[in-house]
N, C-alpha and C positions, 0 to 999 in steps of 0.2 A: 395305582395298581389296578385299581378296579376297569380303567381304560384299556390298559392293559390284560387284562383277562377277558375283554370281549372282543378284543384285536384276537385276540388267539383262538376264542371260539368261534368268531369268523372265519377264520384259518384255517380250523378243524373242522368244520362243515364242507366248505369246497374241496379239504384234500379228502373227507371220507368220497366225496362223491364222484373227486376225482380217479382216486380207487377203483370203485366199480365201473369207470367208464373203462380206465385203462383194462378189466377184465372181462368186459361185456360189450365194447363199442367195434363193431365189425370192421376190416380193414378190407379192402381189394387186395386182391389175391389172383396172380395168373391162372385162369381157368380156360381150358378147352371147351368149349361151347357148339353143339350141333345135335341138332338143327339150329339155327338160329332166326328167329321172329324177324317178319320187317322192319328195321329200325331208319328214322329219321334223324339225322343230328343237325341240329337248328341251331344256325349263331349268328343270331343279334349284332349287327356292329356300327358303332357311331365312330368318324374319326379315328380308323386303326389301323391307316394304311403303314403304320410301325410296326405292328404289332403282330401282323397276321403271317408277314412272312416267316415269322418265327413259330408261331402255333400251328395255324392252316395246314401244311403239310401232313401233320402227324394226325388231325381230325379227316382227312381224305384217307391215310391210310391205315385206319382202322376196317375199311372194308363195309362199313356201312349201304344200305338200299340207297340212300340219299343223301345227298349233302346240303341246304341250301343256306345260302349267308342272305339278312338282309341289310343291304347297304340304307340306314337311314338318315339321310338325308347329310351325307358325308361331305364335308370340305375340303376331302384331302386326298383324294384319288379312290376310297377304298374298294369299291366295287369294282371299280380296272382291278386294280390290285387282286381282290379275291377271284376275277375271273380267270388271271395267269395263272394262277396257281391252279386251276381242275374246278373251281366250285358252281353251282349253279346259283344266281345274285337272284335276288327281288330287289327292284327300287322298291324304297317305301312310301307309303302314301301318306297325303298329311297330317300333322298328329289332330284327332279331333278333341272338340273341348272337352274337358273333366279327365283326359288319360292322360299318364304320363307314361312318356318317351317308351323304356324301355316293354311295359306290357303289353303295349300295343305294335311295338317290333314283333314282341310273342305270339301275338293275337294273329298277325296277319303270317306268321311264318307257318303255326298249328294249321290256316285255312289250306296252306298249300302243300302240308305235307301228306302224304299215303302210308305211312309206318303205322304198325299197329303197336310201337313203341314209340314214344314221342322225347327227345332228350335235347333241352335246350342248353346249349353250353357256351359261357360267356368267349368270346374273343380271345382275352387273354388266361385261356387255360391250356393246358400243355396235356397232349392224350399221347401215354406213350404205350408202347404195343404192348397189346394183347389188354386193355383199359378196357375197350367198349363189351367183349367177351365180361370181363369180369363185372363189369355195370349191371350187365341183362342175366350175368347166372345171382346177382344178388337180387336182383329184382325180382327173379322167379322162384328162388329159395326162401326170400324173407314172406312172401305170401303179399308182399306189399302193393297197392297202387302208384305210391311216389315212394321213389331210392333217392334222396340228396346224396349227395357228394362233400367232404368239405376235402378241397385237393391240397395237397400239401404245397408253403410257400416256398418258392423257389429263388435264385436271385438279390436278395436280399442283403441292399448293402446301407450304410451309412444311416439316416435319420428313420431310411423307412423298418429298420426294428423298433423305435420305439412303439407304434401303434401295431404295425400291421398283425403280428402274431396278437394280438387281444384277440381278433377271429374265434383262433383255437381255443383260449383260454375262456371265452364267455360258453363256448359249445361245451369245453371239456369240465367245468369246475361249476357249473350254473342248473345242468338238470341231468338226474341220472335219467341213462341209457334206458333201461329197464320203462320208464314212466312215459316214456313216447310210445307206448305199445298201447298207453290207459287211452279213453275214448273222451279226453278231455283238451277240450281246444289250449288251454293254455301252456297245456303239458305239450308243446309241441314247439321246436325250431327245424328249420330248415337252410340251406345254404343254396343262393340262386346261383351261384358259377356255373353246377353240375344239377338240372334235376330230370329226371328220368320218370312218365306218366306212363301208363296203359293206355292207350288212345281212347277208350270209351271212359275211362274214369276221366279222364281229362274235359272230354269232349261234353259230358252228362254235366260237368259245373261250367261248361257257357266258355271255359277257357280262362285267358284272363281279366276276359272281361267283366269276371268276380273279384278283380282286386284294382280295378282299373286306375283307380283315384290313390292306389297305396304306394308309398314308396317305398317299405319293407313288403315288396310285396311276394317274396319268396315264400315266408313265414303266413304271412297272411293267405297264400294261395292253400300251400300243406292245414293252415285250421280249417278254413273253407271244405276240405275236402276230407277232413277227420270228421266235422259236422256233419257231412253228408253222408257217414258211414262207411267212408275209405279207411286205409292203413296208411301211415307213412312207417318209411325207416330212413337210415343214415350208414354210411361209411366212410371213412377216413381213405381220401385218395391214395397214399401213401408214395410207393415209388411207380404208380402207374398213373398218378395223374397229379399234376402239377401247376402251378399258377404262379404268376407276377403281379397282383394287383396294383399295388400301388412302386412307382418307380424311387418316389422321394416323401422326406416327410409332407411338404406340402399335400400332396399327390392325398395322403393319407388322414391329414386333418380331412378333405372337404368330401372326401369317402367316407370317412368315421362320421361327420355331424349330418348327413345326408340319410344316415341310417340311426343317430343316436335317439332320436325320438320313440321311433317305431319300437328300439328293442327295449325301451324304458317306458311300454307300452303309452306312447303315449303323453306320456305325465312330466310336466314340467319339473313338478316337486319330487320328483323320484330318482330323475336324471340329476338334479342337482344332491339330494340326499346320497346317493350312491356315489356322487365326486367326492363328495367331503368325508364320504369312508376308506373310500378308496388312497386322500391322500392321508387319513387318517390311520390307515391299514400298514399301507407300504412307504409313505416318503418321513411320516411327522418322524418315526421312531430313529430313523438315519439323521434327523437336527435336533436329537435330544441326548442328553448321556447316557449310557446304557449302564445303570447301575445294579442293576437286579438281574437274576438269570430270566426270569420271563423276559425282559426287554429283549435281550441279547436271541431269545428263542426265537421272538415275532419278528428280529432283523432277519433271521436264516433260513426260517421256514416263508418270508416272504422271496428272499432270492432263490429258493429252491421250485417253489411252485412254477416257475417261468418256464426254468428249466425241463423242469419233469412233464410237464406239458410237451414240450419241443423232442422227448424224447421219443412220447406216446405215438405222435405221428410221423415222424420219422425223421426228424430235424435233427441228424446228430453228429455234422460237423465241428471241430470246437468254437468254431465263430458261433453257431448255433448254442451250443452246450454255454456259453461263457453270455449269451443272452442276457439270462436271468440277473446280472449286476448288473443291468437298466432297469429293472421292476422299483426301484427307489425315484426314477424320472419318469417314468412312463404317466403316473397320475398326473405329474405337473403339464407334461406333453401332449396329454388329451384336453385339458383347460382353452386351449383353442378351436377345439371340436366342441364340446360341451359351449361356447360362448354365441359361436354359430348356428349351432341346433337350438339354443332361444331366439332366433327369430324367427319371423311370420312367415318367410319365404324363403326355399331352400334353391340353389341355383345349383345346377349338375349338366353336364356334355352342351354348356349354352345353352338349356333351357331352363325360367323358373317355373316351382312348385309353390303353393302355398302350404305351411307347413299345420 
């Protein structure tokens, strides 16, 4: 029982918190916008000549000052690809030693942009009208330097829900809304799909070339810049912006352990302690008998929170809504994320990292 009443007070901390996210955590919202600032929309792309036909368009019309993709160092046509579609390509230059891949995509796209808004946005995110208007009236209403984004999953079929909606649920159940406004580095996440700088805030921390060596380096760029006396905030894309990350579960283990480190700051024994709660939380109780009403509580309040998460950001398809009866597999399902993120070297778009 005792196991049991700390399974539940676990339970009870993430939903009070997820509580005041669902009450306090800003959403994008169709807004009219004018004047509107110079804005850059900068996207990063390794190997996406799949992917872009499908996004690309709706990032050109937004109506943005600029658009530039850079093609790094692509095997697969992309930068053809990006230039039928309207966009203006940089080849990338070579990666140099101690950066990884994608910061230094950012590095060199920041050098060529002229917006006095800088908005990097991954490949595969989906802008759909009237997004970019609602990005810059949240950026100018929250007071903020950086607006993350976390855009809502889209697409989503077969293996890839076991993992990919975790996103949502580490953002939504892990720190309230409210404590990202304190002046405290650790109080702070960020979502790299969607991030949105004032160009001199950006430009004043060197770019990213403050995080060059990180591979959370979204998170890490947002502490860097709360240290330096910036603001961040967040929004929930909702039905204005939208993403596919990962296509399959594979797709999603080697995205999940690629970042599992960083977001377990770090710590090997932390990453591993949080697994064995996690299957201790949500799967042990589904292989034991539920003889007691707490048992039977911790099974429903565990398939509820998946849910309720999926509702928050606007996932509420019943294929979405009926989620939450994976939350008993999902812990076992991350075990191959978690087994690759203990190694020394993380390998991501064909290239390694030392981890």
């Amino acid at each position: 029982m005792r196991a049991v009443r700390a399974a539940l007070a676990f339970l009870a901390v993430k939903g009070v918190i997820l509580g005041i996210n669902a009450l306090c955590f800003p959403r994008l919202r169709p807004r009219p916008l004018a004047p509107r600032p110079r804005v850059s929309l900068l996207v990063p792309a390794r190997d996406e000549a799949q992917t872009l036909p499908v996004t690309l368009p709706g990032v050109l019309a937004q109506g943005a000052a600029e658009v530039i993709v850079l093609d790094d160092h692509s095997a697969d046509g992309t930068g053809d690809v990006a230039r039928s579609l309207g966009a203006r390509v940089l080849p990338g230059q070579p990666l140099p030693p101690g950066w990884v891949g994608k910061s230094w995509a950012c590095q060199q796209l920041a050098q060529a942009a002229t917006g006095d808004v800088l908005i990097f946005t991954d490949a595969d995110v989906r802008w759909h009208p009237g997004a970019l208007d609602a990005v810059v009236h949240d950026l100018n209403t929250s007071g903020a330097d950086l607006l993350t984004v976390l855009p809502r999953a889209e697409g989503l079929r077969g293996g890839a829900r076991l993992l990919t909606p975790l996103v949502d649920v580490v953002v939504l159940t892990w720190l309230p809304y409210p404590l990202l406004q304190l002046p405290f580095r650790l109080a702070t996440t960020a979502h790299g799909a969607v991030m949105a700088f004032r160009a001199p805030a950006y430009r004043a921390l060197g770019g990213h070339a403050a995080v060059r060596t990180e591979l959370l380096e979204d998170t890490q760029l947002a502490r860097h810049l709360k240290a330096a006396g910036g603001r961040v905030a967040q929004a929930l894309g909702q039905e204005l912006i939208g993403i596919r990350m990962y296509g399959d579960y594979a797709q999603s283990v080697a995205g999940f352990s690629k970042n599992a480190r960083g977001v377990h700051l770090d710590s090997r024994a932390l990453m591993l302690l949080l697994a064995a709660v996690h299957l201790g939380v949500y799967t042990l109780p589904w292989l034991l008998p539920a003889r007691t009403r707490g048992h039977r509580l911790l099974r429903a309040l565990g398939l509820l929170e998946r849910t309720a998460v999926n509702v928050i950001v606007g996932r509420r398809s019943p294929a979405d809504l009926a989620e939450g009866l994976l939350s008993p597999l999902t812990p076992l399902a991350a075990l191959p994320a978690y087994r690759r993120a203990l190694r020394r070297t993380v390998e991501w778009k064909g290239r390694r990292y030392p981890s």
